[in-house]
N, C-alpha and C positions, 0 to 999 in steps of 0.2 A: 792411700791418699784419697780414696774413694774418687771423685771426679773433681777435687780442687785442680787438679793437674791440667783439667780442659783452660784453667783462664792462662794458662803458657803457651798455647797453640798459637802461632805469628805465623805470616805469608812471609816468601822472601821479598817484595817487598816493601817491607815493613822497614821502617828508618830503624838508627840504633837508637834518636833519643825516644822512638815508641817503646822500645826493645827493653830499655833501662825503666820504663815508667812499667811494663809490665811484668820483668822479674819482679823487681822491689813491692806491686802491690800482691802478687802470689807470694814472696819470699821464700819461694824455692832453687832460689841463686843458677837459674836454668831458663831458659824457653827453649821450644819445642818447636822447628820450622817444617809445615807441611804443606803441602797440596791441595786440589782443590778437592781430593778424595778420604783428605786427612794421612795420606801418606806421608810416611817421614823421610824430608830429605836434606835434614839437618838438627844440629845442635849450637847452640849458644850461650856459653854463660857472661857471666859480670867480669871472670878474666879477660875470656875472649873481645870485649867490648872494649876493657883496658886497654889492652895489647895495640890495639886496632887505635883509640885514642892518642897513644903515646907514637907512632906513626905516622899522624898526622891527619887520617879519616876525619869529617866530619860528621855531627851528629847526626846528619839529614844522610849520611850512607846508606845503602840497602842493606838490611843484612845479611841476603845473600850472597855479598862478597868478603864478608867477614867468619860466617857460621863454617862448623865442622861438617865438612859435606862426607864424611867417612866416619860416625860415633857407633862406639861402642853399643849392640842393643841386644835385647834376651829375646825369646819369643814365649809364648802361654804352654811353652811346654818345658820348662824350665820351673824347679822346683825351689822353695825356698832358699835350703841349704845352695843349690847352683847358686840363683842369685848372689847369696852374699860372697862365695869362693871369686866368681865374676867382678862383684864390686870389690874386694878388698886385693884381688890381683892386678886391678890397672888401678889403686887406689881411685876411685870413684864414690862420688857420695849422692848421685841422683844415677840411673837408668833408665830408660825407655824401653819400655814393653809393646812388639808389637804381632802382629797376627799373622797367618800365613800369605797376605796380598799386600803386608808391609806399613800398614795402617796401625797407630798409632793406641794401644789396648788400654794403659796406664802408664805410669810414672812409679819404678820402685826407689825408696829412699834406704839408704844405708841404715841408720837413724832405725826409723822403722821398724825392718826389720829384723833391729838387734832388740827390739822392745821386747818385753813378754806382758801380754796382754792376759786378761781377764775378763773371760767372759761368763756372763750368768744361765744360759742356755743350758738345757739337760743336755746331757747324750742318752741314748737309750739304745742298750748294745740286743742284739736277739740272740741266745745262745742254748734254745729249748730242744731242737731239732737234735734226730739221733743219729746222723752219720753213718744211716746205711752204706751208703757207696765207699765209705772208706773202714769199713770193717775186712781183719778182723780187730786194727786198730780200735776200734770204735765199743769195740764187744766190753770192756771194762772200762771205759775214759769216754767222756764227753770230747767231740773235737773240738770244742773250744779251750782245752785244756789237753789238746796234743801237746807233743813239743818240738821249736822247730829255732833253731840257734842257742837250746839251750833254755826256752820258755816256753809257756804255755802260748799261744799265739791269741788268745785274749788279753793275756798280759801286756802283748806285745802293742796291741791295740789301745790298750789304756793308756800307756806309758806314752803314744804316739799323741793322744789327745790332750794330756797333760804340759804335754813341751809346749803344744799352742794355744794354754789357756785356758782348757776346760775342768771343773773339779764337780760336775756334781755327773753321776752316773744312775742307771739305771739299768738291770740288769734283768732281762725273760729269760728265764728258765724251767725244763720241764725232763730230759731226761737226766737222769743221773744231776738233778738239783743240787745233791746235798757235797758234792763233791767239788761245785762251781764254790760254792758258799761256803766251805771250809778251808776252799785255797785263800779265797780274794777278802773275805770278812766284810769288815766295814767300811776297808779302802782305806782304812791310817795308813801303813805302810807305803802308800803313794802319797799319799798329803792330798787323799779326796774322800769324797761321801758316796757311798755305794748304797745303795737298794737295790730288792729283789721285788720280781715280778714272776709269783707262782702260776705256772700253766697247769691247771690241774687235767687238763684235756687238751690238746693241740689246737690251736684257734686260728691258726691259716699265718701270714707273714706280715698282717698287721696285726689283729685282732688284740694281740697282748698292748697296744698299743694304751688301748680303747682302757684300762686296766689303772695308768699313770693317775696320781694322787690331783684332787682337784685344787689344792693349796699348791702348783707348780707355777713361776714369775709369767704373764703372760707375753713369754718372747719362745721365736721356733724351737721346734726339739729337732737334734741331730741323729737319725737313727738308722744303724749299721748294722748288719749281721757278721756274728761272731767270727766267721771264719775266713775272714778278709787281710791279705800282708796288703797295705799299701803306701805310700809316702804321700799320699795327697795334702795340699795343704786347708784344712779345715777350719781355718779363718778368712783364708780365702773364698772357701765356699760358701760360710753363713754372711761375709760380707755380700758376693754377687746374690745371692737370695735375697736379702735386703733392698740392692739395687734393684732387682726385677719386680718385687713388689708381685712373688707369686704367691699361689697361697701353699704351692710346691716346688721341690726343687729334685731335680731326677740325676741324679751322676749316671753319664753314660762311657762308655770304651769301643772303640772299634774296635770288629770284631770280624777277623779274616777266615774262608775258608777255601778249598779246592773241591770242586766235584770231581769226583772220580770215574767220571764219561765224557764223551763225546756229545757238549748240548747242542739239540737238533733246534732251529732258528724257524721257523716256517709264517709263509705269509698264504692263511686258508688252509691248502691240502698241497704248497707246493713249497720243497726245499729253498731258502733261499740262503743259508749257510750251514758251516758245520764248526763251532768252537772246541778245540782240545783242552778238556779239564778246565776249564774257566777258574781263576781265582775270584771269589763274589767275597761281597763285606757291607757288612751293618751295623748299627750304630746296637747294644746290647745295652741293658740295664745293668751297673755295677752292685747295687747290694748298697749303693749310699744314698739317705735321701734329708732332706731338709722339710721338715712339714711344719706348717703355722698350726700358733697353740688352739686355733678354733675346730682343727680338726681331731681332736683328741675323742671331744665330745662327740662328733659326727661317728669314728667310729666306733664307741663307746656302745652307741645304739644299735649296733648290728651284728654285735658278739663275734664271730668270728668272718673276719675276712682277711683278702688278698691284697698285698699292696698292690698290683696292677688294677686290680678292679675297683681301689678307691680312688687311685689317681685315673682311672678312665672315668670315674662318676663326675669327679671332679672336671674335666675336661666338659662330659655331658652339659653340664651346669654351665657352661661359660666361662669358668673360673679358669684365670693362666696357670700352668702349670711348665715351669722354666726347666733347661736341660742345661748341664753343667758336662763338657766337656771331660773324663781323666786324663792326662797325656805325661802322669807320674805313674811310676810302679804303682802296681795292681795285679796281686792274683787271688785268684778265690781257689780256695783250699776244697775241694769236693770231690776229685780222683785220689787214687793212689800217687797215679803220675804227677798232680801240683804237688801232691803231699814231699814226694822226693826232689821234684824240681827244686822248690821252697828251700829244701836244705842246703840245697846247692848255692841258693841266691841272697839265702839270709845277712851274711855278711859283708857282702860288697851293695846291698842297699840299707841296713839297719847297724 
């Protein structure tokens, strides 16, 4: 619903006959009661108004004594599929989406998202790289053509982008090329358009970017590296790209660890604590990114480079450069041990 959903935000309050003048001009048969922080601490719809009417309320009622002070609500870490399990088990046909301080994120709609959209965006998968660290798997198969439920885990990734709309692909490839391109072909078999993109020499983790044909629609490329499981929803993400108006978009994951000492705290040269094995965490780069189609050309011109170092140029420059939250499944395939995890988890998330 992109941000139609702000014209449903009401104080409590707000009379019921406001209440009914601003369902009916959003007609998303809902308003949304918050706070002065945008917190949600309530729901209303055209029933609840009824109900309330036929009892005897007045229009000039508050709606705070009418509204759902206990609705049903998701938070941004709840995945498409959740959503709709949510909406279609307390029969619901609007939810509210809200963020970890209770505030008010979106509005998902049933409706919505049962649609299957269409969007004209490339994808541009990277699948050139050789899979040192997971040889000796690796030693005859490209890993993006392991297999991990039973398919090649590129596959899997295709198939993931397809369910939400995307059909035209692009694909970097460089070792074991020809073995990417005799699985996947031209992408009929899925009901899409596949291209390849020859790395005749390693060009860093954008570089083949720079590569993409200049007759491409000018709207973002979505571009992933091959050896990624994850449930993200990918319309979600070139939607908030869009909202931010960056001219990047960075998928990030927290990212937890344990030192394994005793860290020493000191203020100058004198103790002033001692933490056992601290658990630390930071925000990591997922391997997903959204980039605007003017940077194709940017780095077209500098043959081979790093997506860190075009999105730190970028930053240089001024240019916003937005951070996308995953809080769905997400692994990157690059040990033995994701490799075997993976198998273990394929099926109870894909």
């Amino acid at each position: 619903m992109k941000q139609h959903w702000r014209q449903v935000l009401i104080r409590t309050e707000t009379t019921l006959r406001s209440t009914i003048e601003v369902i009916d001009r959003a007609a998303l048969q809902i308003a949304l009661v918050v706070d002065e922080q945008e917190r949600l601490v309530g729901v209303v719809t055209d029933g609840d108004i009824r109900r309330a009417l036929i009892r005897g309320l007045s229009l000039e009622t508050a709606v705070g004594e009418v509204m759902n002070k206990r609705p049903k609500v998701a938070s941004l870490r709840d995945s498409k599929a959740q959503l709709i399990a949510m909406m279609e088990g307390h029969h619901l046909y609007q939810l509210p989406v809200i963020d970890d301080q209770g505030r008010v994120a979106r509005l998902e709609s049933l409706q919505a998202l049962y649609k299957q959209p269409s969007f004209p965006n490339p994808v541009f998968l990277m699948a050139g790289g050789f899979g040192k660290r997971l040889r000796p798997y690796t030693d005859e198969c490209p890993k993006p053509l392991l297999e991990i439920g039973g398919k090649p885990i590129l596959e899997t990734i295709i198939e993931n982008f397809v369910k939400s709309g995307f059909r035209r692909f692009y694909i970097a490839v460089h070792y074991r090329a020809e073995q990417i391109k005799d699985y996947f072909g031209d992408g009929g078999r899925w009901g899409v358009k596949i291209d390849y993109i020859d790395e005749v020499e390693p060009m860093g983790t954008a570089g083949a970017i720079g590569l993409l044909p200049d007759y491409l629609p000018d709207v973002p490329v979505i571009v992933m590296n091959g050896d990624i499981l994850t449930q993200i929803d990918f319309a979600r993400l070139l939607a908030y790209h869009n909202e931010q108006q960056a001219i990047a978009t960075l998928c990030v994951r927290q990212y937890e660890y344990q030192i394994p000492y005793g860290v020493v705290n000191l203020d100058q040269q004198r103790v002033i604590g001692i933490e056992e094995k601290p658990l630390q965490s930071c925000l990591a780069s997922a391997g997903i990114y959204v980039l605007d189609h003017s940077l194709i050309k940017v780095i077209a011109e500098q043959k081979q480079l790093d997506m860190p170092t075009l999105l730190n140029q970028q930053v240089s420059r001024g240019e916003q450069v937005a951070m996308f939250p995953i809080y769905d499944y997400w692994l990157d395939i690059g040990r033995e041990a994701d490799f075997l995890r993976a198998q273990g988890e394929f099926t109870k998330y894909f």
